[in-house]
N, C-alpha and C positions, 0 to 999 in steps of 0.2 A: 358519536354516530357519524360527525363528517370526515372522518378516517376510514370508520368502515363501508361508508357511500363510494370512496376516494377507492378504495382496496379492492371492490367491486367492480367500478369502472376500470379499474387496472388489470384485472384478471381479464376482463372481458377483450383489455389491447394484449395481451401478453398470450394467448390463447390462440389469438389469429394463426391460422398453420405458417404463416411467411417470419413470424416474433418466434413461434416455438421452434423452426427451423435454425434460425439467427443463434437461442438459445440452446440449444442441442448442439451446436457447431462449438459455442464458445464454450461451454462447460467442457467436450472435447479436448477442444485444443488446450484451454488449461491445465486438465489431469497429465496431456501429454509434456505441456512444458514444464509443469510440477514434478512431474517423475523425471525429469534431464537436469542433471545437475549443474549448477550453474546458470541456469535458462529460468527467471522467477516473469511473475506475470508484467512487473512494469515494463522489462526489454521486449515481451511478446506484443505487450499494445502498442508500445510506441513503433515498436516495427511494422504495424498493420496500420498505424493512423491514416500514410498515406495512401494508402493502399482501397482504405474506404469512405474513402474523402466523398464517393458518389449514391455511396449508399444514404438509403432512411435515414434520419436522424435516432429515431425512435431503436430500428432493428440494431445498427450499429451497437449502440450504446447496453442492450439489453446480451449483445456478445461482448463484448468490452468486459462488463460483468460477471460475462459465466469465466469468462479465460479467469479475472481475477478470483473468484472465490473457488472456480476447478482446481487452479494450481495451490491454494492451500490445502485442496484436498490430496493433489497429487503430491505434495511434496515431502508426506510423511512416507510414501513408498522407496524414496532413495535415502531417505534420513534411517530407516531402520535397517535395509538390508544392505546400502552402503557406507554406512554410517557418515556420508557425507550432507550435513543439511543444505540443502538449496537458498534458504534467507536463513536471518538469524534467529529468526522467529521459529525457528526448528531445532534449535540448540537443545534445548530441553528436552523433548521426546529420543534425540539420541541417545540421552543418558540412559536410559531404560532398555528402552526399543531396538539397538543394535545388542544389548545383551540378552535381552529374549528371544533376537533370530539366531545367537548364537548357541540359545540352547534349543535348538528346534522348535520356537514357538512363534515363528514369524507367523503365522496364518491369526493368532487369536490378537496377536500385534497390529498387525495392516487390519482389522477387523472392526479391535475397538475404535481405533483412531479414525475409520469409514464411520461408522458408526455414529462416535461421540461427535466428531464434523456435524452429521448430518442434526443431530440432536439440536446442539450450541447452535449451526447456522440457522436453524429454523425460528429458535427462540429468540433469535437475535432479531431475525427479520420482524417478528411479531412485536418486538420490542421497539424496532426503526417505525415500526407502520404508527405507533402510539404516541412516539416520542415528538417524530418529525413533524406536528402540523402544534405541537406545545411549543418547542423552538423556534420554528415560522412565525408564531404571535408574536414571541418576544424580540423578536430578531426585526422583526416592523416597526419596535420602539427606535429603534436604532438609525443615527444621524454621519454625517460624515469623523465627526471625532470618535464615537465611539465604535466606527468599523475600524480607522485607523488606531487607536490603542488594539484591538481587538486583533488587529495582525502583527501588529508589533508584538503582542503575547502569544500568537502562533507562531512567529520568526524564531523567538527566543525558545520556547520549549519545543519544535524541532530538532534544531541545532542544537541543542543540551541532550534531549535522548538520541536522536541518531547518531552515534559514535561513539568511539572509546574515551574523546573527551571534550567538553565545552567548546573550549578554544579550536579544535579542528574543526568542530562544528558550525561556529560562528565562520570560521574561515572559508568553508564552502558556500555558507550563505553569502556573504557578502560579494561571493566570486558572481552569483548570481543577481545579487540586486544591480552590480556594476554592470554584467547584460543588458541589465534590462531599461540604461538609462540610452541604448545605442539606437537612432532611428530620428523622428521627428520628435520633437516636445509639443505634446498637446494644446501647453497653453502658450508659445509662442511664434509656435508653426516653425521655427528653429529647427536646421538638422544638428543631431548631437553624435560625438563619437563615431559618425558614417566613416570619418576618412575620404570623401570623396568616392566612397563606391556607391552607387547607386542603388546595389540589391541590398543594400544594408538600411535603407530609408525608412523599410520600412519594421526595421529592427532584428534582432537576432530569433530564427523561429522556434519555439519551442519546443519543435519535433525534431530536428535537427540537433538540438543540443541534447537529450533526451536518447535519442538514440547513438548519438556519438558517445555520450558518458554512460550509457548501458550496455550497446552491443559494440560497438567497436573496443571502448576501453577496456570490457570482459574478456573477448577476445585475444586483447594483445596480451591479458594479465596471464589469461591461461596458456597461450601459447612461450609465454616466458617464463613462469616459473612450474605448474601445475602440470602439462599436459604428459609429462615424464615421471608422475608419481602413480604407482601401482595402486590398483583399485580390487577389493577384495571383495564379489559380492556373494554374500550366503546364500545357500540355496534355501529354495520353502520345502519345507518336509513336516511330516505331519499334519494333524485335520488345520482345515481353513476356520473352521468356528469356532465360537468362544462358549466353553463351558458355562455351567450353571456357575460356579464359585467364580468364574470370571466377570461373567455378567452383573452379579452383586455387589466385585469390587467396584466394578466399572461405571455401574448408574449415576451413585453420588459424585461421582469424581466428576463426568460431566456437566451434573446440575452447580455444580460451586465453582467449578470452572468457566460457565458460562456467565454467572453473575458479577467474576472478576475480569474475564477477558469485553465484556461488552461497553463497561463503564471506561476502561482505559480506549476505547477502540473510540469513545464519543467523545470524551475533550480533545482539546489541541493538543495533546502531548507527546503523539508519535509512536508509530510502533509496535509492536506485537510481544515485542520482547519482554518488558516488566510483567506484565499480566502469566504470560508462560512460564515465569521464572520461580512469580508467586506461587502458581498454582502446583509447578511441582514445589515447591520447600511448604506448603498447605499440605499436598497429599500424603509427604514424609512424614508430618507428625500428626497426623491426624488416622496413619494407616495403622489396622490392626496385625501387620503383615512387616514391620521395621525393617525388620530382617532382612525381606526380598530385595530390600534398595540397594541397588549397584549390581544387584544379580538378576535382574530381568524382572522390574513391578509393573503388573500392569497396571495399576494403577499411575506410576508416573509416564505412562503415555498416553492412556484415556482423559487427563488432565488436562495437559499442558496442549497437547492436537483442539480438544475442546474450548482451550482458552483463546490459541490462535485464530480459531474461525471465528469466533464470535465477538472479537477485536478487529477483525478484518469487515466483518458488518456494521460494524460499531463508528468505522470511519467513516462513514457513508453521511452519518448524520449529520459531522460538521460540513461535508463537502455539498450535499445537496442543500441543506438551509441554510449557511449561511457563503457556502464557497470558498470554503478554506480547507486545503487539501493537510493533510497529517502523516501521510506515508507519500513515497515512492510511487506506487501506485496508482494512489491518488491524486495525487499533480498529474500522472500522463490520463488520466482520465479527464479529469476537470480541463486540460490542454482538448480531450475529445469534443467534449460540448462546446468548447471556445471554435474549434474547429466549425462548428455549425450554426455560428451563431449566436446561443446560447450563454447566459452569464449564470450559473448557479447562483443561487439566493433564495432569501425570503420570498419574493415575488414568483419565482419556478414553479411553485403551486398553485401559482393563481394564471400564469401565462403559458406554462408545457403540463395542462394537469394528464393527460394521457400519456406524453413523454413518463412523467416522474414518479407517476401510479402504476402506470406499466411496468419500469425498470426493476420496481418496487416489487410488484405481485408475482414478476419471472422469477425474482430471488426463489419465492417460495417452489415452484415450481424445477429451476433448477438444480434444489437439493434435491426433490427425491431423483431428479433423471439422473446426478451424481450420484445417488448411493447404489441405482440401478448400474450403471454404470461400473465403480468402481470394486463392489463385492464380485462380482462374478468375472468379470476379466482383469483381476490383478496380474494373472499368469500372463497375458500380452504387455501390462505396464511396465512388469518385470523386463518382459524380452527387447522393450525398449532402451534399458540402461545397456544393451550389447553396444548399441551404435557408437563407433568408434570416435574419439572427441574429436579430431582432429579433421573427419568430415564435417562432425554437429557443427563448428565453429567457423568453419570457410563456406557453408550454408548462411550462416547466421550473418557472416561478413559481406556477403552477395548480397541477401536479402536487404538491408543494411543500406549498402552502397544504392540499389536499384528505388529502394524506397524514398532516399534523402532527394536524389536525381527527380525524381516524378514530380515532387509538389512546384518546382516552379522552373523546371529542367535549368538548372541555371550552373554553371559552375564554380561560382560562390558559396552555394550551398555544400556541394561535395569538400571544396577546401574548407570549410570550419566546419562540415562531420569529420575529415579526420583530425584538425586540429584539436575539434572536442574529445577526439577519441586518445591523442596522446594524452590529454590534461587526464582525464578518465582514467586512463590507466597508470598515471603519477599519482593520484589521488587513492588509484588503487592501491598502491604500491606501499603507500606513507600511510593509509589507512583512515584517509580522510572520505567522511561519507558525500557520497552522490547526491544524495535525494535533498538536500537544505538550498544545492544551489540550485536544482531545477523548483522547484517552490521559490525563492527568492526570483527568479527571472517570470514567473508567474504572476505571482503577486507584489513585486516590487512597484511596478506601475500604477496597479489598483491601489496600493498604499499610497503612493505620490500623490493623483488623484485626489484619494481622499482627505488627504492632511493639507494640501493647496486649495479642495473646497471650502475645508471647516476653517481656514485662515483667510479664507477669502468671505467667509458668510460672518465671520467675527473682526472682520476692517482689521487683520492682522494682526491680532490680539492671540497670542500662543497660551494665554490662561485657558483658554477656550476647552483645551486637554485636558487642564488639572480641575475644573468650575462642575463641570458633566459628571454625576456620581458614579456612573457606569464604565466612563474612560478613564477618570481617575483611579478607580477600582485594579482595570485592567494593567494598568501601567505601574502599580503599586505594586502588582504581585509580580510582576515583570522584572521588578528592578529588584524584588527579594528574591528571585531566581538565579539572577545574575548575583547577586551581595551574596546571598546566602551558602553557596558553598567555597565562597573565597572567605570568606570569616570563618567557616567551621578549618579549614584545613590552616588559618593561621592560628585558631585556638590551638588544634593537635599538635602545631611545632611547637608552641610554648610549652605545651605540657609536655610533649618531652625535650624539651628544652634547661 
């Protein structure tokens, strides 16, 4: 009952014509940078953070959210008709999806995948509304050692899903926890790592790094390898709506879709990607239709579209109750609220209940403006992929430059956006993920923090970690993440050995 008191008062902030405005803008602007490829929702917020540094706390944050969950609406329209996915969390509906526009059936394509969105995202919110105040209690148990095991197992299973492998992954995080030791030290008023600059006192800013290792490095990757490869996009031909026999494949695939995309999207574990992978090799063998797979199922696009949204809602839960971001995304969001003040956590519902009820209750609200939205003017989302990259990208570079400049007009800040932006685009290059070090310069400190608390609340007693059944716990499964697939790949050389 005190969720649906909570869900109530939130509709009643989120409703305000100035939130539904806020919320109309960012579900927009989402779809729009969901349909451009290359352009996913964390380089669109982090480009806009400074930009709204003066707005509501509240309006902010409830567009923050439409941009992110619009562009996973939007970003099955360039995955299907250009077969090019915007994240990676889009891999899977290409398999399908670009071979059903190639049989003329882009319309029942871009349809389900509207559709199944709007389904998963709903279910999922109604699922956040339930969850997050069960979390909240338990998350109250919780003392300085057991947040810090508790990021320590966010660091690690990051950095293990985000990437092609462990080790690149560790390697960006750590690029970012060593950020995040640059500025004063809290506890002994010490500057560290300044070098004597002064703009650096007060550490490296989040937004800054952020937008340097998303829009700049983006940019430089495409303008060096990418912006010279031909781009093939099918046209829509035939009806926009999905038959009866589509519709029937389509339902279940949503609802099983949405019970595996929402469970990965609420631990620490990162990502969009397992859940979507699952849910197509699920709809493979479970479809009565084998056959269609590789020749345009819809069923493996009504899946995997439906697992990503509901993954994408799914993260919310670790970042609102306890403040630990799991995607891209969700660091430059969590970076939003820091922007304002705000510490996500346990306590958020008890000290922003309007903020966190409202963000909460636009969700629901911004799926249906998204499915209003996206069913009837696909034909303009379409005519957006015309824009030629090589404008989108020196747009993106302005904006970019003008944004890093504003928050403290300094020009320290421009020289480490584009430093950040070379590292960005080396990282791009060697395929080393972005998102572990902007999470490590995040939460590097609140980890420091918390592990200097519990050693200082335990007279420097490092048992203090392993004694707590909750941290111990954490740390246990931390360290078979790490061991555990360096022992399975030394079992496999043996055995073929």
């Amino acid at each position: 009952m005190e969720a649906f008191a909570g869900l109530l008062h939130g509709f009643d902030v989120a409703l305000k014509p100035i939130n539904l405005l806020w919320g109309f803008i960012g579900v927009t602007l989402g779809t729009f940078v969901g349909v451009l490829p290359g352009v996913g929702p964390a380089l669109t917020v982090a480009m806009l953070l400074p930009l709204t540094a003066q707005l509501d706390p509240t309006g902010a944050l409830i567009m923050f959210a439409g941009i992110y969950y619009g562009a996973m609406f939007g970003g099955s329209t360039t995955t299907i008709l250009l077969n090019t996915p915007g994240e990676s969390a889009s891999i899977a509906t290409a398999l399908e999806g670009n071979r059903m526009a190639k049989n003329g059936r882009a319309g029942p394509a871009l349809a389900t995948s509207a559709i199944g969105s709007f389904v998963a995202g709903t279910i999922a919110v109604a699922l956040l509304t339930l969850l997050a105040p069960v979390v909240v209690e338990v998350a109250l148990k919780f003392g300085p050692a057991e947040y810090f095991a508790l990021m320590v197992f966010a660091f690690t299973t990051v950095a293990s899903v985000l990437g092609a492998s462990t080790t690149r992954g560790l390697a960006s995080l750590f690029v970012g926890l060593a950020l995040g030791l640059v500025g004063i030290d809290s506890q002994t008023g010490q500057p560290r790592f300044a070098f004597g600059v002064p703009e650096l006192l007060d550490g490296i800013d989040v937004v800054v790094l952020a937008v340097g290792l998303f829009a700049v490095g983006e940019t430089l990757y495409v303008a060096a390898y990418t912006s010279r490869l031909p781009e093939t996009l099918e046209k829509m031909s035939g009806s926009l709506w999905m038959s009866r026999d589509d519709w029937k494949r389509s339902w279940p695939a949503w609802l099983r879709a949405t019970a595996i995309g929402f469970p990965f999207g609420s631990i620490p574990a990162g990502g969009a990607e397992i859940p979507t992978f699952l849910s197509y090799s699920l709809e493979k063998k479970l479809s009565r239709h084998p056959q269609d797979f590789g020749n345009g199922a819809i069923e493996g696009v009504a899946g995997p579209e439906a697992a990503n949204n509901a993954s994408a809602t799914g993260v919310l839960v670790p970042l609102l109750t306890l403040g630990i971001p799991t995607s891209a995304t969700a660091a430059i969001l969590l970076t939003a609220f820091q922007n304002y003040g705000i510490q996500p956590g346990p306590l958020l519902f008890q000290i922003q209940p309007d903020l966190v009820w409202g963000l909460i209750a636009s969700m629901y609200v911004g799926n249906v403006i998204l499915l209003i939205l996206n069913l009837p003017l696909i034909g303009i989302w379409v005519k957006v992929l015309s824009i030629p990259r090589p404008l989108l990208y020196a747009g993106i570079l302005v904006f970019a430059t003008l944004g890093a400049y504003s928050l403290h007009q300094s020009w320290v800040d421009l020289l480490t956006l584009y430093a950040f932006g070379l590292l960005g685009f080396a990282m791009r290059r060697f395929d080393i993920p972005v998102a572990p070090a902007v999470i490590g310069l995040i939460l590097g400190p609140l980890a420091e923090t918390q592990f200097r608390r519990a050693l200082s609340i335990s007279q420097g007693d490092a048992s203090v970690f392993f004694t707590q059944p909750i941290a111990a716990t954490f740390l246990a499964v931390t360290a078979l993440l790490v061991v555990a697939p360096w022992v399975a790949r030394r079992a496999a050389f043996r055995r073929r050995g």
